[in-house]
Every structure is written in C-alpha cells, then in structure tokens.
C-alpha positions as CSV (number, residue, x, y, z in Angstrom):
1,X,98.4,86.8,145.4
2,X,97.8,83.6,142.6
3,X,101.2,83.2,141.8
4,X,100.3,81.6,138.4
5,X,99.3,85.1,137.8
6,X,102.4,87.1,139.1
7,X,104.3,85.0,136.5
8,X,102.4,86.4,133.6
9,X,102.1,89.7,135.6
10,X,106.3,90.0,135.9
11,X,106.7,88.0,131.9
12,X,104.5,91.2,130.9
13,X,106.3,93.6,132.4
14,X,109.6,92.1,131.5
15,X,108.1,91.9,127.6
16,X,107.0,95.6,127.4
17,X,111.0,96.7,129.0
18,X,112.3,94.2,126.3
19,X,109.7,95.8,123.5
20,X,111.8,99.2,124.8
21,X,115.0,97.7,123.3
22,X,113.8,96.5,120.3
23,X,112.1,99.9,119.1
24,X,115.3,101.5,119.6
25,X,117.3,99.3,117.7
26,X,114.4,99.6,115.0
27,X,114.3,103.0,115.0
28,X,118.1,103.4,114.5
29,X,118.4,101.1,111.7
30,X,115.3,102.8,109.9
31,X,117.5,106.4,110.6
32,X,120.9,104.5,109.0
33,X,118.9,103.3,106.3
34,X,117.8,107.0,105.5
35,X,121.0,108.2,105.7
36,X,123.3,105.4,105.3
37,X,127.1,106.2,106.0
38,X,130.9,104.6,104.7
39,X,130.2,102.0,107.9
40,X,126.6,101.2,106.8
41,X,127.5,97.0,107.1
42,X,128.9,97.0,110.1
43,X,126.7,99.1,112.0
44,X,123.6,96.6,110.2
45,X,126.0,93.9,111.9
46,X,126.1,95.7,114.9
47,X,121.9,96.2,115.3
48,X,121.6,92.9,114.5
49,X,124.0,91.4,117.3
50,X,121.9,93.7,119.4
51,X,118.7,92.2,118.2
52,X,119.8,88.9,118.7
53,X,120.5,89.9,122.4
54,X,116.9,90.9,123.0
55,X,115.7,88.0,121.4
56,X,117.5,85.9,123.9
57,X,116.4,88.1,126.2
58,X,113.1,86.8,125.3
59,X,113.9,83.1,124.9
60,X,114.1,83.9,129.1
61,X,110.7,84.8,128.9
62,X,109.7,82.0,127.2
63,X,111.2,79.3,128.9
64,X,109.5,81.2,132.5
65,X,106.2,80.6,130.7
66,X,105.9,77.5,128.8
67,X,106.8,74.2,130.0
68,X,107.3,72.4,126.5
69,X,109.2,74.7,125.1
70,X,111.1,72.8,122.3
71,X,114.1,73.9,119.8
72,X,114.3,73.0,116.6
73,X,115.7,69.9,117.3
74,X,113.7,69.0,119.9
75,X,115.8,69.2,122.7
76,X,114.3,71.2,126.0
77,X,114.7,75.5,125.7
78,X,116.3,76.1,129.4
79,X,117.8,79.9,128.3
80,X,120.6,81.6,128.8
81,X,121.9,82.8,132.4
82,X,124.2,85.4,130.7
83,X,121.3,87.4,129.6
84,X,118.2,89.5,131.2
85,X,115.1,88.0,133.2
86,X,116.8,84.1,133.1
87,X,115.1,82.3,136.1
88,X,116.8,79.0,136.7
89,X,113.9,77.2,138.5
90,X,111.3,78.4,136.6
91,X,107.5,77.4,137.1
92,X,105.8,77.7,133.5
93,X,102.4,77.3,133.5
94,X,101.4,77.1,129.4
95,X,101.3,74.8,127.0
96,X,102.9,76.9,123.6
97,X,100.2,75.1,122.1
98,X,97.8,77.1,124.7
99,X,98.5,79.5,121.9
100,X,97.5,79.9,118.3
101,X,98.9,80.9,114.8
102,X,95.0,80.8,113.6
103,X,92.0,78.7,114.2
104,X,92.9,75.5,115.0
105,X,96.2,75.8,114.9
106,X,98.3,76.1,117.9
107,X,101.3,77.1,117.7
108,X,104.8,75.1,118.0
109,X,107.0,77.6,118.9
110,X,106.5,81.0,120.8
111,X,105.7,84.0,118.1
112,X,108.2,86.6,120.2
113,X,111.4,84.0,119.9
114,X,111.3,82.8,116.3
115,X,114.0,82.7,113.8
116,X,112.5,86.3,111.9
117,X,112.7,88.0,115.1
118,X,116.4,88.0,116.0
119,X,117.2,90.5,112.6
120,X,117.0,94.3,112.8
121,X,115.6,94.6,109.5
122,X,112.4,92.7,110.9
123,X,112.2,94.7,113.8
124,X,108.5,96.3,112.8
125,X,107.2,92.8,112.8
126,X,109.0,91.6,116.1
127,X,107.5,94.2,117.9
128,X,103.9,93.6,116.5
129,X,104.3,90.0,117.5
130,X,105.5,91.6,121.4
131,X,102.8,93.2,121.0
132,X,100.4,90.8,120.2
133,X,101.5,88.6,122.7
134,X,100.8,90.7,125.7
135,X,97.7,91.4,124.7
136,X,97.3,87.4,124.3
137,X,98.7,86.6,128.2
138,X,96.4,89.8,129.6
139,X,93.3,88.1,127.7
140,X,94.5,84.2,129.6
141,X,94.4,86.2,132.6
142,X,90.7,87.6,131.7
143,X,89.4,84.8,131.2
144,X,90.9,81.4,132.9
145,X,89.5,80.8,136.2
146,X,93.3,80.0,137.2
147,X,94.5,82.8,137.1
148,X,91.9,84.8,138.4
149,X,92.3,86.5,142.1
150,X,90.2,86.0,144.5
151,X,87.6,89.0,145.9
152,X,89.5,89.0,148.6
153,X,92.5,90.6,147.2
154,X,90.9,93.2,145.0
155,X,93.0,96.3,146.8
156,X,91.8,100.0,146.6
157,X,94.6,101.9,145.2
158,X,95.5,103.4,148.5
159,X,95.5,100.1,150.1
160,X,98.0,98.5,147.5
161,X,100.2,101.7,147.6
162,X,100.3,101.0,151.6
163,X,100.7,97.8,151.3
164,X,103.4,98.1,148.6
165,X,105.2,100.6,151.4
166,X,104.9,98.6,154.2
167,X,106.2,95.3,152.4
168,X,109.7,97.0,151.2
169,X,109.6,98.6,155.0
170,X,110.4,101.9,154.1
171,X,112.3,104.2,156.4
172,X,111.9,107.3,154.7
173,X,110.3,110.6,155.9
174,X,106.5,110.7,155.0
175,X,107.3,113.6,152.9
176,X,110.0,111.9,150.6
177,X,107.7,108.4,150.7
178,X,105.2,111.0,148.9
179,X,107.5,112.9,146.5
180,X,108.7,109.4,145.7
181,X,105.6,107.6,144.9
182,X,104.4,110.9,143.1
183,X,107.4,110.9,140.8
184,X,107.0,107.5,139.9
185,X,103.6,108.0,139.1
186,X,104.7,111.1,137.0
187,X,107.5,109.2,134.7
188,X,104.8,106.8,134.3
189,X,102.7,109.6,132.5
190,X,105.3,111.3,131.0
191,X,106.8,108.1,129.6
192,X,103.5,107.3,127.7
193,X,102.7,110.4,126.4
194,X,106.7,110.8,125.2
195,X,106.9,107.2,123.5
196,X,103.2,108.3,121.5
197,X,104.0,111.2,120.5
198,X,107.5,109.9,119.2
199,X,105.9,107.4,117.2
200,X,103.4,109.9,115.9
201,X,106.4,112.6,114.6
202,X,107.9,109.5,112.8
203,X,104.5,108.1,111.4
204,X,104.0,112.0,110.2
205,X,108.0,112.1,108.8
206,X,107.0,109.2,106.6
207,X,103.7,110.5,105.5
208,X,105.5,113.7,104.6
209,X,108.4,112.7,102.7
210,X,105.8,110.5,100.7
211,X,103.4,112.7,100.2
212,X,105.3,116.4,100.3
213,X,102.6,118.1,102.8
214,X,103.8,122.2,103.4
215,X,102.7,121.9,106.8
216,X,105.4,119.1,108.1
217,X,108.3,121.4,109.1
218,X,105.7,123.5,111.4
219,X,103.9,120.6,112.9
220,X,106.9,118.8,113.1
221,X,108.9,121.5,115.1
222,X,105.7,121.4,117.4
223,X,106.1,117.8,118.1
224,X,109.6,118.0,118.9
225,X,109.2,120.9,121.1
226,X,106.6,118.7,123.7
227,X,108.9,115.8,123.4
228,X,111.7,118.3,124.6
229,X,109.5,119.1,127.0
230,X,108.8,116.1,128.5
231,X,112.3,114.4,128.2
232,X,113.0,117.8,130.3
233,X,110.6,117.0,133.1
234,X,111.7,113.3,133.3
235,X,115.6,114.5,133.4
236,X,114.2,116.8,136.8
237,X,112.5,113.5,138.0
238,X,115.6,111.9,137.4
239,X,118.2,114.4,138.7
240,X,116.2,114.6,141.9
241,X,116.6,110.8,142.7
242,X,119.9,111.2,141.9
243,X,119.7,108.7,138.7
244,X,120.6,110.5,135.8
245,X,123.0,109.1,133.9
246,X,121.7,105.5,134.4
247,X,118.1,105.4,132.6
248,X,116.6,107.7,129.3
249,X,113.0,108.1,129.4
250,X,112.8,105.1,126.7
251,X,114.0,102.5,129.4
252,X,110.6,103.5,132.2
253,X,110.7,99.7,133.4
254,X,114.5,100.5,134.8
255,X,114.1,103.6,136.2
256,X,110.6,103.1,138.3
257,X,112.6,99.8,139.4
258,X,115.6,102.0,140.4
259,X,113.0,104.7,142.1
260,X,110.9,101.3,144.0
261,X,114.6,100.8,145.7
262,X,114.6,104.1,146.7
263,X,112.1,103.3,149.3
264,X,114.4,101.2,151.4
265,X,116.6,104.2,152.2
266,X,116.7,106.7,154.7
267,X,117.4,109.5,152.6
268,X,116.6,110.3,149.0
C-alpha cells in the first residue's frame, strides 16, 4: 500500500466520523432554537463546548496532514493527546498552502480548524467546509502521481475482503466470518440511506413551515416511518453483535470499527 495515501485514506475517514459529531450538535441547537426552553444559554454554552471538542478533534487531523501547520502566533500546531485521532509522530505530507481559498491564493490555515468553526451556531458552514475538504484530499489523491497505487495493488473486491480476513487472522466459523462481513456491509447501506433521508425530512420541515404546504404532515409521517425502519434494522444488526448500547446508527465509523474487531474472536 502508498502509505502517503493511507494517511489521507484514515484523515478521511476520521473527517466524515468527526462530520457525524458536528451534525448532531447542529441539528440540536437548530431544534433548541425552534423551541427554546428556561435553560436556552446554558445548553447554547453547552453545544458550543461540544463544538469546540470536535474542532480539536480536527486540529488532530490537521496536524497528521500538514507539516507547516502554524497558529496564530506562529508557533508549530502539535494537537492535543486528550482528544480523538491525535498521532504523536505524525508523517504529514501537505503543504496548507497545497490548498486554496480561491485562485491563487493558498490558504494559511486549514478551512476545517478555523476560529468560525469551533461555534454551534456556525455549524452549517463547518460542515460545508468538512465537506469540501474531503472532496479536496480524494481529488489530491486523483490526481498526484504520489499518491497513486501501483497496478499491482488494484484488488478485486473478494481479494481485499480476503485479504482484509487473513490480515486480522480471524478465527471465526466461516459462517459467522460471512454474517459478519454481510452486516457490516448492511449498516453501511442502511447508514446512508438513514442520514439522507434525515436530512431530507428536515430540508422538507423548513420548506413547510415557510411555505404552509397541506401535504407535510402526510409526507412527513412517511419519512419518519422508513427512518424507524431503518434505525430498526441497524438496532438487529447491532443487538446481534452484541453492541447495542455503545453506537446509534449516526456514529457508522464506530460501530463497523467495533464489528472489524469482531473478527479476531472465536465466537460472535
């Protein structure tokens, strides 16, 4: 494998789990602000101690990826080892001028750690510059000829499932090898559909209460019922593997990790 590539590969993956937190955080303050209650400020204070915890989360990130990673003062960014994905010999391999505000201007800072992005009353915009950003490292990885892989290690997907099996030595029955890899695959699917179609009930919500359509309460009930529906199916994912009350369908990254382990043991 290029390793420069299974740096971005594991920043991406550890960007779209982080994304994860920020929604929710977003998506609660948007509910308090829509029904705000007695202990509206110190719930706000609350979000945004939260927010500023998945920003730091993302400082980690940052520092994994870019080697001249400055503060404000100009001192080196090294992170924080009480918080997720901190590496503490990291091997960046960007520039965060490799990057760019516009044309011709590269950027100073990394767009997912600035100052804006550490409120919950920004959230919308931190998660369009997560967004943005992954789309930025998967295009690098398009089109730099360092991290390309080579033709000898483009896998057939049965191939990197066996390989993937016979690297974490599994022990398990054949049978619960399969049941396990078909359940990850599963929660994978029913994750993505769940998180679009949640997004799409509250894009519809605020087009509603706008706009006063007659049809929201129906289509909105219908909506709700397939999300029920699928955060039903991931629970029976979930109680089979015995990990119920550790991961909800919003935190996928966690759970397939937790399922992945499940591969080492000899029983499910």
């Amino acid at each position: 494998m290029n390793p420069k590539r299974q740096i971005i590969e594991q920043a991406i993956m550890d960007l779209e789990e982080n994304r994860e937190v920020v929604s929710q955080i977003y998506e609660e303050r948007s509910n308090m602000i829509q029904n705000p209650g007695s202990d509206f400020y110190q719930r706000s204070e609350e979000l945004d101690v939260a927010m500023e915890k998945a920003r730091e989360e993302r400082v980690n990130i940052a520092v994994r990826l870019f080697r001249d990673y400055l503060d404000y003062q100009g001192n080196p960014v090294v992170g924080n080892p009480n918080e997720a994905f901190y590496d503490p010999n990291p091997t960046p391999i960007f520039s965060v001028g490799d990057f760019h505000r516009g044309p011709g201007m590269p950027r100073t800072m990394p767009a997912i750690t600035g100052a804006r992005t550490k409120h919950s009353s920004t959230g919308r915009t931190t998660l369009r510059r997560i967004d943005k950003f992954i789309k930025e490292l998967k295009d690098k990885m398009k089109r730099r000829k360092d991290l390309q892989e080579s033709n000898l290690f483009q896998l057939t997907e049965a191939k990197l499932k066996q390989m993937i099996l016979d690297e974490m030595k599994s022990n398990l029955p054949i049978a619960d090898q399969d049941q396990l890899y078909a359940d990850i695959e599963r929660a994978k699917e029913i994750a993505a559909e769940f998180n679009a179609l949640y997004r799409e009930r509250n894009e519809i919500s605020d087009r509603a209460f706008e706009d006063g359509h007659d049809n929201f309460d129906e289509y909105y009930r219908e909506i709700s019922h397939r999300l029920q529906g699928l955060s039903n199916e991931f629970d029976t994912i979930a109680i089979r593997n015995n990990v119920l009350n550790n991961y909800h369908i919003f935190n996928l990254d966690g759970f397939i990790k937790t399922l992945k382990k499940k591969f080492r043991r000899k029983s499910l």
